[in-house]
DOMAR-262812 format. One line per field, with one value per residue (C-alpha): residue number from 1; x negated, y negated, z negated. Coordinates in steps of 0.1 Angstrom, whole numbers, plus 2048, in hexadecimal, padded with zeros to 3 digits. Each point is the difference from the previous one (the first is absolute). Last residue first. Layout:
BEGIN
num: [NUM, ...]
x: [X, ...]
y: [Y, ...]
z: [Z, ...]
This chain:
BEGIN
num: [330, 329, 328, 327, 326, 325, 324, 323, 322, 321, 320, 319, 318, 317, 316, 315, 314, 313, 312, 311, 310, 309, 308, 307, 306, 305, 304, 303, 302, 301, 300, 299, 298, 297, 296, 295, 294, 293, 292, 291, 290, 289, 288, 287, 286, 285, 284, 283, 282, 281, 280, 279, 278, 277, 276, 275, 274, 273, 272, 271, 270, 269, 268, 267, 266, 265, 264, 263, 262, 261, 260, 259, 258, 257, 256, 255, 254, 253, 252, 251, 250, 249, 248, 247, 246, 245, 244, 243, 242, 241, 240, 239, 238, 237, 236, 235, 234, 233, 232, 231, 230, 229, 228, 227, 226, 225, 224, 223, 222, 221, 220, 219, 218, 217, 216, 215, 214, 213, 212, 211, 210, 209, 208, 207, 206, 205, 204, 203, 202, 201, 200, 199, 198, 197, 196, 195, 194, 193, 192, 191, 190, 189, 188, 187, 186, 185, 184, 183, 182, 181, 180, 179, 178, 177, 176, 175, 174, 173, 172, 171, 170, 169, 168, 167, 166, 165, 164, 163, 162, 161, 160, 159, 158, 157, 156, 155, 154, 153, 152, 151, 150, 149, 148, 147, 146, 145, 144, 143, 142, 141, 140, 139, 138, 137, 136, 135, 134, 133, 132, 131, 130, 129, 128, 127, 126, 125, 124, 123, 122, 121, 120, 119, 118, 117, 116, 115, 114, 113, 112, 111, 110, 109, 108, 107, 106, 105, 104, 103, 102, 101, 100, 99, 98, 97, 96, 95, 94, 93, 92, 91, 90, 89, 88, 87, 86, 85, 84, 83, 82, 81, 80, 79, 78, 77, 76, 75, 74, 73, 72, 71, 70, 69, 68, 67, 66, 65, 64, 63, 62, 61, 60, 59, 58, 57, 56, 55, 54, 53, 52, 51, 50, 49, 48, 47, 46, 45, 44, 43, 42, 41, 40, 39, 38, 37, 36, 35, 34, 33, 32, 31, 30, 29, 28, 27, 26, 25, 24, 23, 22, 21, 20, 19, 18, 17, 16, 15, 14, 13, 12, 11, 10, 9, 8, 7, 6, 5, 4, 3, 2, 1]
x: [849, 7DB, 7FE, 7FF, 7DC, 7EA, 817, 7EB, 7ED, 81E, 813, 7E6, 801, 824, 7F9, 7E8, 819, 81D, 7ED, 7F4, 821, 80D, 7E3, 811, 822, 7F7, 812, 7ED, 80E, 81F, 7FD, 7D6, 804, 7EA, 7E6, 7E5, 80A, 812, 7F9, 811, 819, 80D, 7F6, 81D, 802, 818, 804, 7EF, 7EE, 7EF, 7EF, 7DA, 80C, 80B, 7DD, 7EB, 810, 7F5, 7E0, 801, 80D, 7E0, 812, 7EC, 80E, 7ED, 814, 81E, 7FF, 7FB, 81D, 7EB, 7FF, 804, 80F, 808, 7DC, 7EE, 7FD, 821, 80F, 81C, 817, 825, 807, 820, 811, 7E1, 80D, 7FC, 7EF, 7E3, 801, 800, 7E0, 7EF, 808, 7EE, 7E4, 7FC, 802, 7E5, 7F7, 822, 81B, 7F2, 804, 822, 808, 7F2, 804, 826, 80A, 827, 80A, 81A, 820, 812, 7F2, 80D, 7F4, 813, 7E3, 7E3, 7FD, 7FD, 7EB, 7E9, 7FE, 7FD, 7DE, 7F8, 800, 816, 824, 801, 801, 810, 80E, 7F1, 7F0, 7EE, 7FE, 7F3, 7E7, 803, 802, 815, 816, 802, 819, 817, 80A, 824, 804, 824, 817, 821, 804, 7DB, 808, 822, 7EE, 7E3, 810, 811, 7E4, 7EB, 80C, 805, 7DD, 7F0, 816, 7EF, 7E0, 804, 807, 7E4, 7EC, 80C, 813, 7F8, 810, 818, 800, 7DE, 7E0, 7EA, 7E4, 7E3, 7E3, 811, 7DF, 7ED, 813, 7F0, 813, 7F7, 810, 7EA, 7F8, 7E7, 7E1, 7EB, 804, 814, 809, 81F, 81B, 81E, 7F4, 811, 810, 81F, 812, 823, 813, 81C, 7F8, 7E8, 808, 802, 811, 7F4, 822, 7F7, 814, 813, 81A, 81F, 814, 7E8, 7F4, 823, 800, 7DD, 813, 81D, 7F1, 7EB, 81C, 812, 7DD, 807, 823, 7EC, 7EA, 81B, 7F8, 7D9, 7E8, 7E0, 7FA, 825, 80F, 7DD, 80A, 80D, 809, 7DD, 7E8, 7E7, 817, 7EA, 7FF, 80E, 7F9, 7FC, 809, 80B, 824, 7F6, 7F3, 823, 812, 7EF, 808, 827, 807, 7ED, 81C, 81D, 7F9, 7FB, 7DD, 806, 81E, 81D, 812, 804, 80E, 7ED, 7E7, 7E1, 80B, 7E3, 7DC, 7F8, 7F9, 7F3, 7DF, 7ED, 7E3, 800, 7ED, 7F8, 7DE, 7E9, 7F2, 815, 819, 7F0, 804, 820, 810, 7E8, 80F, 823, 81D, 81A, 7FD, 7DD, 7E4, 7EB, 7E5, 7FE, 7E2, 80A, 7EA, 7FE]
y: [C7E, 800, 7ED, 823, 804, 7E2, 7E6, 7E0, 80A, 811, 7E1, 7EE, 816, 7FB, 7DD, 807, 80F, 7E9, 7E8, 80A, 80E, 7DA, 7F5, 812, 7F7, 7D9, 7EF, 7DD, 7F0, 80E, 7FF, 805, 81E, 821, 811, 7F0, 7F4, 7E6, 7F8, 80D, 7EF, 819, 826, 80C, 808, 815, 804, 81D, 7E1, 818, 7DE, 812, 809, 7E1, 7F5, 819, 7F7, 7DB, 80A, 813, 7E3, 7E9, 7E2, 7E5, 810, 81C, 821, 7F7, 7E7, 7DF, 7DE, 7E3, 7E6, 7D5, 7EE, 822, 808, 815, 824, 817, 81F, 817, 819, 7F4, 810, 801, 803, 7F0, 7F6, 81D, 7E2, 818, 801, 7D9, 7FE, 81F, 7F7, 7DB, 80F, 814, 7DB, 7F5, 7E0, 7F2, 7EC, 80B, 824, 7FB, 7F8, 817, 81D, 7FA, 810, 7FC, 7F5, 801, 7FA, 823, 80C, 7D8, 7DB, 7E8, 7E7, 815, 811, 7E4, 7EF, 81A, 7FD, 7DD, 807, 813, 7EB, 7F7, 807, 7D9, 7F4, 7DB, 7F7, 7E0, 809, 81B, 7F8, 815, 820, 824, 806, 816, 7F6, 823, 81A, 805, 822, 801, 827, 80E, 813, 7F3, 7F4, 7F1, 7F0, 7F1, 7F2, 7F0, 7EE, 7E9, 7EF, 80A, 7E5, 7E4, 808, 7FD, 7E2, 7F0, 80D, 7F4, 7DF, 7FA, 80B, 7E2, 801, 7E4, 7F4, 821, 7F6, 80D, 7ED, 7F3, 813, 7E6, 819, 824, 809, 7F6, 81D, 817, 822, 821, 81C, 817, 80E, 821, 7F8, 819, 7EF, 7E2, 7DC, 7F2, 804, 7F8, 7DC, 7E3, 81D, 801, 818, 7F6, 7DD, 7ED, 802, 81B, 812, 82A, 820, 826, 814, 81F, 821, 808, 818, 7F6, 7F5, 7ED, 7F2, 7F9, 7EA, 7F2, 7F6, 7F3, 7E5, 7F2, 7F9, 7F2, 7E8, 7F6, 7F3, 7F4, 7EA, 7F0, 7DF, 7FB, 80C, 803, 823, 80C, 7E8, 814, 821, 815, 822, 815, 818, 817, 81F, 815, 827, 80F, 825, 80D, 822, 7F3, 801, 7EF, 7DF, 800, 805, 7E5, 7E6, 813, 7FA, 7DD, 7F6, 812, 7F0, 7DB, 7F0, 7FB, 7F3, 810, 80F, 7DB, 7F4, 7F1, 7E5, 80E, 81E, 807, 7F6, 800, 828, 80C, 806, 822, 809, 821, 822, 820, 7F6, 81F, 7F0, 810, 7F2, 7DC, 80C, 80A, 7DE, 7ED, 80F, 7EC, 80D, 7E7, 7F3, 7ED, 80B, 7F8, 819, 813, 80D, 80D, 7F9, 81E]
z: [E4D, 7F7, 7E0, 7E7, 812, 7EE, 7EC, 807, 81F, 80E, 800, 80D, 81D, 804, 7FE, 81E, 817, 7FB, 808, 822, 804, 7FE, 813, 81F, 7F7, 803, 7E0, 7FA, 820, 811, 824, 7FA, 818, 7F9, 817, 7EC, 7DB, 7F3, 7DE, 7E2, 7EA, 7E1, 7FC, 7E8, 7DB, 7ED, 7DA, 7E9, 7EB, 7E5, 7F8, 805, 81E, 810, 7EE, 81A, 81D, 7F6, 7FD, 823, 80F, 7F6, 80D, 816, 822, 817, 7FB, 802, 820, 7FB, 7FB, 803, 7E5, 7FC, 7E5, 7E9, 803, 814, 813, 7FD, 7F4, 7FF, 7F0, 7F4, 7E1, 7F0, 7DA, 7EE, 7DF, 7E9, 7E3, 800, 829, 803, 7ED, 811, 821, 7F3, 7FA, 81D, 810, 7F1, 812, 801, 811, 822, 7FE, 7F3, 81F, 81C, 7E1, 7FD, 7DE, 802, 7DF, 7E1, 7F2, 800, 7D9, 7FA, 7F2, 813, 801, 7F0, 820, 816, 7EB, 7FF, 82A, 7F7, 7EE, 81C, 816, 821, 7FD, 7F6, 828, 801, 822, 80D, 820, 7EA, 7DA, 7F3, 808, 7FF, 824, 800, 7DE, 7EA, 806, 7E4, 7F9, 7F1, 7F2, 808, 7E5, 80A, 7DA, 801, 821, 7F6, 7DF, 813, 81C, 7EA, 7E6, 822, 816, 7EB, 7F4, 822, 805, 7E0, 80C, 828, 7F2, 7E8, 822, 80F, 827, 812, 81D, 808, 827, 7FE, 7F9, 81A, 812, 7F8, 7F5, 800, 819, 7DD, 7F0, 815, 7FF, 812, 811, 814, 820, 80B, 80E, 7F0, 7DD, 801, 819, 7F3, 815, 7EA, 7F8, 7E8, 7E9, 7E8, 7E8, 804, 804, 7F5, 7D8, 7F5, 7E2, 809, 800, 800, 7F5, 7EC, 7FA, 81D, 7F2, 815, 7E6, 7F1, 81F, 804, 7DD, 809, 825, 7F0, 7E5, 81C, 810, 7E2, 800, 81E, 7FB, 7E1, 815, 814, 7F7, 7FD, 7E6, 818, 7FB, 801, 818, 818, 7F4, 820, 7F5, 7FD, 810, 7F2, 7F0, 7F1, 7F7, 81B, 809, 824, 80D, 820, 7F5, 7DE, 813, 810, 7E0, 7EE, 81E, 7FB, 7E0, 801, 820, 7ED, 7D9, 810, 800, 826, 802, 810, 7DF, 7F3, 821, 818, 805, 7F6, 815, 818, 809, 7DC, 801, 7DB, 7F9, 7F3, 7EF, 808, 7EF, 812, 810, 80B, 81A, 81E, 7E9, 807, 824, 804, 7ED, 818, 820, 7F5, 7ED, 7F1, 7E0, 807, 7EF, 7E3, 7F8, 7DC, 7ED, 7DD, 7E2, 7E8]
């Protein structure tokens, strides 16, 4: 069945106690950045040492990982530049340590120069707690970055660049590419094209470098707002045994402007889409994704307050239970 995971950082913290204290056993883990991107091969962070021993720390508090959620810088990549296939080799390394380390699935994603992206991180929610939230109209007059314009034409051919390579060395290493999709899902934004963003394009994706380790992470906030059946579409992706990843979340809107909401109050019937993970025999891991900020917690780090994380963590386990009655509780 579905495995719930949390992602923590790879060295102990109060949180990794307390997600136990939940009955979580599973880690979607990220590598340190901070440190060695400019040393030698056996100093960067994607090298066979440093994921040896990021596994090995999880495994020491009786942790499993499943996921790594964190990559090698990209941007030459995404945007086709010189040195894109000195990042590409480093790329290449971390599947093939991943490999060699036995973590399964690497979560990655397609958006040039910037991340997932919000105009307020104190949006007012439920009980007064604070949320993330995106106005597109706020984006009015912000000019583009010192990319210019990036076309989404680009972004494929460099998207296929990228995989005609990538692909082979992570089917040989044994590691699943999950694409994350573009947060928001809308294009262009200050110029940059944004094609992880439908779910045609998702198709596209996968029919690009056609692969059993070319596929998907399922991000609920995002895919939420592509469609208006998104159990539907869990069962599409799940036929063709694409999703590799779940990222559990939801949201109020439209891809232009939304609100980030807690679990249990979003436009997603959850429990539907429970219900199709199951019906897909996905036996994967998902984690709670962006919560708001709850009372008693600090909003230092937007989207990820530990509080609301338990609070998620809580009622997808009851989801969980709803969908595949006693055998769920871990």
């Amino acid at each position: 069945m579905i495995k719930i995971a949390e992602i923590l950082p790879g060295h102990p913290t109060p949180l990794w106690n307390l997600v136990k204290q939940c009955g979580i056993t599973h880690v979607v883990g990220v590598m340190d950045l901070t440190r060695g991107l400019d040393g030698g091969p056996e100093d960067k962070p994607w090298s066979y040492t440093r994921l040896l021993a990021l596994r090995q720390s999880y495994a020491g508090a009786g942790l499993t990982l499943d996921v790594l959620e964190s990559r090698p810088p990209m941007d030459q990549i995404k945007l086709g530049l010189p040195g894109r296939d000195a990042q590409i080799a480093d790329v290449c390394d971390l599947l093939r340590n991943m490999g060699k380390v036995g973590i399964p699935v690497w979560c990655y994603e397609w958006m040039p120069v910037f991340n997932w992206l919000r105009t307020s991180v104190d949006a007012p929610a439920r009980g007064g707690a604070l949320a993330t939230a995106f106005d597109n109209a706020a984006m009015a007059g912000q000019p583009a970055t010192e990319y210019g314009t990036v076309t989404e034409d680009q972004l494929w051919e460099n998207l296929s660049y990228f995989l005609q390579r990538v692909v082979p060395v992570a089917e040989a290493a044994g590691v699943k590419l999950a694409m994350h999709p573009d947060d928001p899902p809308l294009s262009p934004i200050r110029g940059l094209g944004r094609i992880m963003r439908s779910v045609d394009n998702f198709q596209r994706l996968i029919d690009t470098v056609p692969s059993p380790v070319n596929g998907v992470t399922l991000c609920q906030g995002n895919f939420t707002l592509m469609t208006n059946d998104l159990p539907a579409v869990i069962r599409a992706f799940g036929r063709q045994n694409k999703i590799f990843f779940v990222h559990l979340r939801d949201v109020r809107g439209v891809p232009s402007k939304f609100v980030e909401t807690f679990h249990d109050e979003g436009q997603t019937d959850m429990l539907a889409c429970m219900q199709a993970y199951a019906d897909i025999g996905f036996e994967g891991v998902l984690r709670p994704d962006h919560v708001p900020t709850m009372e008693g917690d600090s909003n230092a780090d937007p989207a990820y307050s530990s509080i609301g994380r338990l609070f998620a963590i809580g009622y997808i386990k009851g989801l969980r239970e709803a969908v595949y009655g006693k055998a769920a509780v871990e």
